[in-house]
C-alpha positions in Angstrom: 52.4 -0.6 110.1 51.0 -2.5 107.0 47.2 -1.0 106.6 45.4 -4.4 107.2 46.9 -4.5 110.8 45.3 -1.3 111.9 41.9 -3.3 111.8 43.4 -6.2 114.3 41.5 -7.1 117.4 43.5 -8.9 119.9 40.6 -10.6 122.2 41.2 -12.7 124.7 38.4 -15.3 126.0 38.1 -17.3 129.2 37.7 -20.7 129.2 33.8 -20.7 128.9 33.9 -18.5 125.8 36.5 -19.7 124.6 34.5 -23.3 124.5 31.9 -21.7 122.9 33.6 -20.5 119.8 35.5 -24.0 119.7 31.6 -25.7 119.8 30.5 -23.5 116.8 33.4 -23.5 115.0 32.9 -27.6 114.9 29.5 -27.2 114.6 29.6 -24.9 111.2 33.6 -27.0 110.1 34.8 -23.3 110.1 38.6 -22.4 110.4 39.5 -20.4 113.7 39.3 -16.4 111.7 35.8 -17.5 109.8 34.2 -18.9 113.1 35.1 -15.9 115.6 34.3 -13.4 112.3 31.1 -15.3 111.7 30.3 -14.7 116.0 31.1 -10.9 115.4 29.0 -10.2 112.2 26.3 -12.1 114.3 26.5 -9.5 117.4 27.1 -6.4 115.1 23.6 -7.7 113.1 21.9 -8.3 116.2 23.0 -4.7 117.5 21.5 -3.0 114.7 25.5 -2.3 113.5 25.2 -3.4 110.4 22.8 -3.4 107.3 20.7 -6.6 106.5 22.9 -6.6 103.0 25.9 -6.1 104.6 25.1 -9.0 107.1 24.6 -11.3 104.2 27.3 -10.3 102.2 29.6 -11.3 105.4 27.4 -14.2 106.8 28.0 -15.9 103.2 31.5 -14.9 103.0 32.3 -16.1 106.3 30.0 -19.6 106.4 32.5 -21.3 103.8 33.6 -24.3 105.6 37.0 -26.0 105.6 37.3 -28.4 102.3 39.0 -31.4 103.4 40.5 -31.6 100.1 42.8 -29.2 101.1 44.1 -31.0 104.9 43.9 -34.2 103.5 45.6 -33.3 100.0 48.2 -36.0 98.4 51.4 -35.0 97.8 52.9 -37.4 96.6 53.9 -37.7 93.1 52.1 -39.3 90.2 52.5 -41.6 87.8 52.5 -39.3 84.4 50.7 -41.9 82.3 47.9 -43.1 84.8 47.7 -40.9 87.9 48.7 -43.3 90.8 51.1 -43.1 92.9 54.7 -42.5 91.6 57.8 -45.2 92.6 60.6 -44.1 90.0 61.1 -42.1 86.9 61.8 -43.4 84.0 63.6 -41.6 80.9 63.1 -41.6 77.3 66.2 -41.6 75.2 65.2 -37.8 73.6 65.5 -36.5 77.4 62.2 -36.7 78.1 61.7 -37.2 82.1 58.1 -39.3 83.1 56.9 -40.6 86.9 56.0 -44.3 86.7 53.8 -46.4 89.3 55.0 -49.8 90.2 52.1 -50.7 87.0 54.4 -48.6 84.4 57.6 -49.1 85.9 57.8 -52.4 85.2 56.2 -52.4 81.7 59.3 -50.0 80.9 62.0 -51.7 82.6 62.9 -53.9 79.6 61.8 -50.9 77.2 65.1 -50.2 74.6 63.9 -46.6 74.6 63.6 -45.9 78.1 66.0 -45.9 81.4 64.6 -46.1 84.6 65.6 -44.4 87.7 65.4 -45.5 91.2 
């Protein structure tokens, strides 16, 4: 058993609780482990569990909220000379391999040093 796992809790909510850590993990735009750890660190500070530093040290660790950045990042390729959106390659006749955008693409297409590529 890898030694992370020995630390696992396994809970299981009803419905009303359950709702409860949805609402405040909407509330805080926390991911599912950062808005139940945030609920626990809460409890074990309110228990008198945990040190005041040690709360904090958890509380800001665990109150990071999702970046949408990272849901909503664009995959798609990119034009190597401008940074839009790529629609073909285009290569130079030393080998060298670029991404063009509609912009470059056609700019290049008559170019007698470059070939472009679907």
């Amino acid at each position: 058993m890898k030694e992370f796992q020995q630390h696992k809790f396994l809970i299981c909510l009803d419905s009303p609780l359950y709702l409860a850590v949805v609402k405040f993990q909407a509330e805080h735009e926390l991911g599912r482990s950062y808005a139940a750890l945030r609920i626990f660190i809460e409890g074990l500070k309110s228990l008198n569990l945990i040190s005041q530093e040690l709360y904090e040290y958890y509380r800001r660790k665990y109150s990071e909220p999702l970046k949408p950045d990272f849901i909503l990042e664009d995959k798609r390729v990119k034009c190597d000379f401008c940074g839009q959106p790529a629609v073909a390659r285009a290569v130079h006749e030393s080998g060298v391999v670029k991404h063009v955008c509609s912009r470059h693409l056609a700019e290049l297409q008559g170019h007698p040093k470059w070939r472009v590529e679907g």
